[in-house]
N, C-alpha and C positions, 0 to 999 in steps of 0.2 A: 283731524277726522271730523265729518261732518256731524251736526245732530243726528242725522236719519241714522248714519252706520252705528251710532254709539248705540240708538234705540231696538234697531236692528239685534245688534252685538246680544244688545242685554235680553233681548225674548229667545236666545239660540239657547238649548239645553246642553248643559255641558254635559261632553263627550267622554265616556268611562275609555280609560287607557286601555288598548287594544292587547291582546294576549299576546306571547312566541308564532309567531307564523307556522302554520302547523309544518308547511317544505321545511322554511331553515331547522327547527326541532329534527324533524328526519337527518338533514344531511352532517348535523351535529351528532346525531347520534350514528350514523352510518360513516362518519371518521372517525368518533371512538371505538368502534367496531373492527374497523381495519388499524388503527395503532395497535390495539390491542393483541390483535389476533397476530403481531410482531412477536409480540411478548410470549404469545401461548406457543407459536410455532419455534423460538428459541429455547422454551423450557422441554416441549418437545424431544427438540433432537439432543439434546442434554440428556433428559432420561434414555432414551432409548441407546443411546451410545453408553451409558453407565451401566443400564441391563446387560447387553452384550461383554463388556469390558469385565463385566463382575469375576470371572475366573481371574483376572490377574489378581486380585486381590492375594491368592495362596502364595505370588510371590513376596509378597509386601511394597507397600506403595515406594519405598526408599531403594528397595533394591533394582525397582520397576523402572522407575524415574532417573537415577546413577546408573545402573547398573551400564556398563561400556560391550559385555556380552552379547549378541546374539546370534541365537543357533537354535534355532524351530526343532531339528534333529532331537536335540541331546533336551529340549525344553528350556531354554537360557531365551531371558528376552530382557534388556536394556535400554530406554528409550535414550538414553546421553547423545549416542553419535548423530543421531536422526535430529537430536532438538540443536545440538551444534551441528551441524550441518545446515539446518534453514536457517540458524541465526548470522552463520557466517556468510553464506551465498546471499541473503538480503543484505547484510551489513556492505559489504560489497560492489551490491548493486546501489546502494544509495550513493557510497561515494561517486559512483560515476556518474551515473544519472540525474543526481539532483543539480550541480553545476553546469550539467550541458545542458538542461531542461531548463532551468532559469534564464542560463545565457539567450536560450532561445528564445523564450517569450520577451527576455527583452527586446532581443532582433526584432521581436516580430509587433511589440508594441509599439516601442520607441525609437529604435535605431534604423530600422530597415527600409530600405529605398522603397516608393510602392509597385514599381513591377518585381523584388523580389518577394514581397510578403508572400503572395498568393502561390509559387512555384514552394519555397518553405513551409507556409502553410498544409499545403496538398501532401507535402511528403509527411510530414507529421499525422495527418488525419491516416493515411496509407498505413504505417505503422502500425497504426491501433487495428486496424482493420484484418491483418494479418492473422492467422489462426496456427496456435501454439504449434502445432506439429510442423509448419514448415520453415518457422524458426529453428525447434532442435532440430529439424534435415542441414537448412545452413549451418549450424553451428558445428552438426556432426561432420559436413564436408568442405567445409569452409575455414570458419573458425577455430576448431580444433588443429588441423594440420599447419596454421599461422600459427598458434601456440607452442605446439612441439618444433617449429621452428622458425622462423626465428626469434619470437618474442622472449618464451622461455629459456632460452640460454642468455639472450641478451640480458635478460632480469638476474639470471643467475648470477652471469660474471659481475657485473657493476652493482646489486645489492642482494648477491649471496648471504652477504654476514647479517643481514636480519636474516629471521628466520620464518618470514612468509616466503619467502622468493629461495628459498633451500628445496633439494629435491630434485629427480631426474625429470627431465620436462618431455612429459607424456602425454600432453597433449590436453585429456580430459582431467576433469578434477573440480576445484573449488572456484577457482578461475572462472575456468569458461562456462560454470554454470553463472557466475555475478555477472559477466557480460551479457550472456543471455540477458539474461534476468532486467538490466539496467538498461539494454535495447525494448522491450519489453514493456517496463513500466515509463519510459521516457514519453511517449504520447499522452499518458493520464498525467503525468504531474506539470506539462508544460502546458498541456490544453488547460488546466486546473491555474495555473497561472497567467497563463495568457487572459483568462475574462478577469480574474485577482486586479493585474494591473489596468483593467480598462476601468476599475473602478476609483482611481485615483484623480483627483478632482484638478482640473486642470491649472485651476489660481494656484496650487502648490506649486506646479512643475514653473510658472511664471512667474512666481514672487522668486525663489530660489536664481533663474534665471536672471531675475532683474537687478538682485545682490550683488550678481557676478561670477555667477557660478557658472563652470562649464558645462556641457553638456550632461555630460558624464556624474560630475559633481553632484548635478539638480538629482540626478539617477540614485547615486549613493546616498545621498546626506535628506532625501523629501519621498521619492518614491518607492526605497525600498523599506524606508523602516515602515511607511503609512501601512505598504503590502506583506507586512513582514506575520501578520496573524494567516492571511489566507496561504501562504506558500507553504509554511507550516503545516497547515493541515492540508494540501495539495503533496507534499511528501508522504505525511503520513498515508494518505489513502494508497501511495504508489507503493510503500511499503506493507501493507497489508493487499495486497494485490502479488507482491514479490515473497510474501511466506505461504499462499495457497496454490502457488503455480507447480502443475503438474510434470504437462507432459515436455516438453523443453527442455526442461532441469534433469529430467531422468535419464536422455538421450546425450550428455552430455556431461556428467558429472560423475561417474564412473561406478556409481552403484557400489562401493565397499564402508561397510557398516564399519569403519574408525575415525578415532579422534585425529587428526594432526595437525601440525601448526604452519604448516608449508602449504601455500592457494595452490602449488601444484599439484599436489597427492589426491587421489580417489575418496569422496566423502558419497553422501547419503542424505535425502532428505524427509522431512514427516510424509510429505502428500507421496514422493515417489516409494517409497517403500508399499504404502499404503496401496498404493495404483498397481504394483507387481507382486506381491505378495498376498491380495485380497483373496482373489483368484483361488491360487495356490494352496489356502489354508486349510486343511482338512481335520483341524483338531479343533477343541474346544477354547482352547488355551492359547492357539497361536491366533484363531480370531478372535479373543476376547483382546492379545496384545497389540493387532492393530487396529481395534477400535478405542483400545486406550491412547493412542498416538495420536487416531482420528480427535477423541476428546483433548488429549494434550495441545493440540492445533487448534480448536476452538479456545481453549482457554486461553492461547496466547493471542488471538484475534481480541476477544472480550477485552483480556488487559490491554492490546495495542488501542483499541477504542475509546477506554477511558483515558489514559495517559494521555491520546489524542487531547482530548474533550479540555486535559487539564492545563496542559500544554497551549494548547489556544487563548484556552482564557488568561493563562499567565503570559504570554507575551502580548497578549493583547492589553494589559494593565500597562505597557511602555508607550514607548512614542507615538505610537498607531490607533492604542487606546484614549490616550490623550486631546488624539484632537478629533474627538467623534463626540 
């Protein structure tokens, strides 16, 4: 530095540290505004669903909750079959959907020739796009009549003696709501994977390859455990997607408020009951019972949410976690 700049330098008055920019202050505080107001509108519909619900209380929360009854008629209302019912029509759908969904994003990341990506691609984007009632129309005229014949007998004969695949094969039931359901949510969980795996840094996939690993192998043993936090919670979302779904599930699942252990028999679910019966309520008592169902459905959303959250972080402490 020259003489001059130093002398310069030293006749400049130093300059008092500048305040928060009065914008950025605004737009900090106009995102805690909108977080917030997350919060206020969950607490919301919390209360207001517990206002309404308040009559079930005269049945008591346990018999509410258990109870396997319901009959609006006679005053009997048991949320069991309705809450077995979404758990098993989701359970359901995850098994099939979450292996075909993965399979495919790997097609479509890693394996797939490039004039097929974009034709797989386009049909997965399709999918999503589809609106729930002309799903259950297929499933009601399509679907279903393939299950009463001849899926359902074939499952019968060859694994009758478990006792999901027991039962006359009628077509509608527990079934053909999970396939729904797993047609359904398969675009959210494979599009949720397919960006998962774009994130995977390509020196893994090539040191793995250089070892000597096969294709495949580099796929198993570098890409999936790296992508093994975000599929995770690309499931979970599909599954919290597959316990709110209405209209599908209703047109297709046979609408009978019981328990049973057979995918073919008639079940019930929280949202569809909810969706036919709202209507319909003309007591005090039978809409306080479905907006206890209604809350019972939010509370198991909230739980699926955290579990998510926890679930992520715990498998993200493994291989995946590791090298980040």
């Amino acid at each position: 530095m020259l003489p001059s700049d130093v002398a310069l330098a030293a006749r400049r008055p130093d300059r008092a540290p500048r305040g928060p920019n009065p914008a950025d202050r605004a737009w900090s505080v106009g995102l805690h505004v909108l977080g917030g107001s997350i919060l206020v509108l969950a607490g919301l519909i919390t209360v207001e669903l517990e206002s309404v619900a308040r009559p079930v209380r005269q049945l008591g929360l346990v018999n509410y909750l258990f109870g396997s009854a319901w009959d609006p008629v006679s005053g009997l209302f048991g949320a069991l079959p309705f809450i077995y019912g979404t758990l098993v029509t989701s359970a359901v759908a995850m098994a099939i959907a979450l292996p075909v969904s993965v399979g495919l994003a790997l097609f479509l990341s890693e394996m797939g020739t490039k004039r097929l990506r974009p034709i797989v691609g386009f049909a997965i984007e399709t999918l999503a796009a589809i609106p729930s009632v002309v799903y259950g129309l297929w499933g009601l005229f399509v679907l279903v009549p393939l299950l009463r014949d001849p899926i359902q007998p074939f499952l019968g004969k060859w694994l009758g003696f478990i006792p999901l695949f027991k039962g006359p094969p009628i077509g509608l039931g527990f079934l053909a709501a999970g396939i729904i359901l797993a047609v359904m949510i398969l675009p959210t969980i494979a599009s949720v994977t397919i960006e998962v795996l774009k994130t995977v840094p390509e020196p893994l996939k090539e040191g793995a390859l250089s070892l000597g690993a096969t294709r495949w192998e580099a796929i198993r043993m570098a890409v999936l455990p790296y992508a093994r936090p975000g599929i995770v919670g690309a499931a979970l979302l599909g599954l919290a997607r597959a316990l709110g779904e209405t209209m599908a599930v209703t047109m297709v699942i046979g609408n009978s408020p019981e328990i049973h252990a057979s995918l073919f028999a008639p079940g019930y679910t929280l949202p569809a009951v909810i969706a036919n019966e709202f209507a319909e309520a003309v007591t005090q008592l039978h809409t306080g019972a479905l907006a206890g169902l209604a809350l019972v459905l939010f509370g198991l959303t909230v739980l699926l949410n955290a579990g998510a959250r926890l679930l992520v972080h715990a498998v993200a402490r493994g291989p995946a976690g590791a090298q980040t």
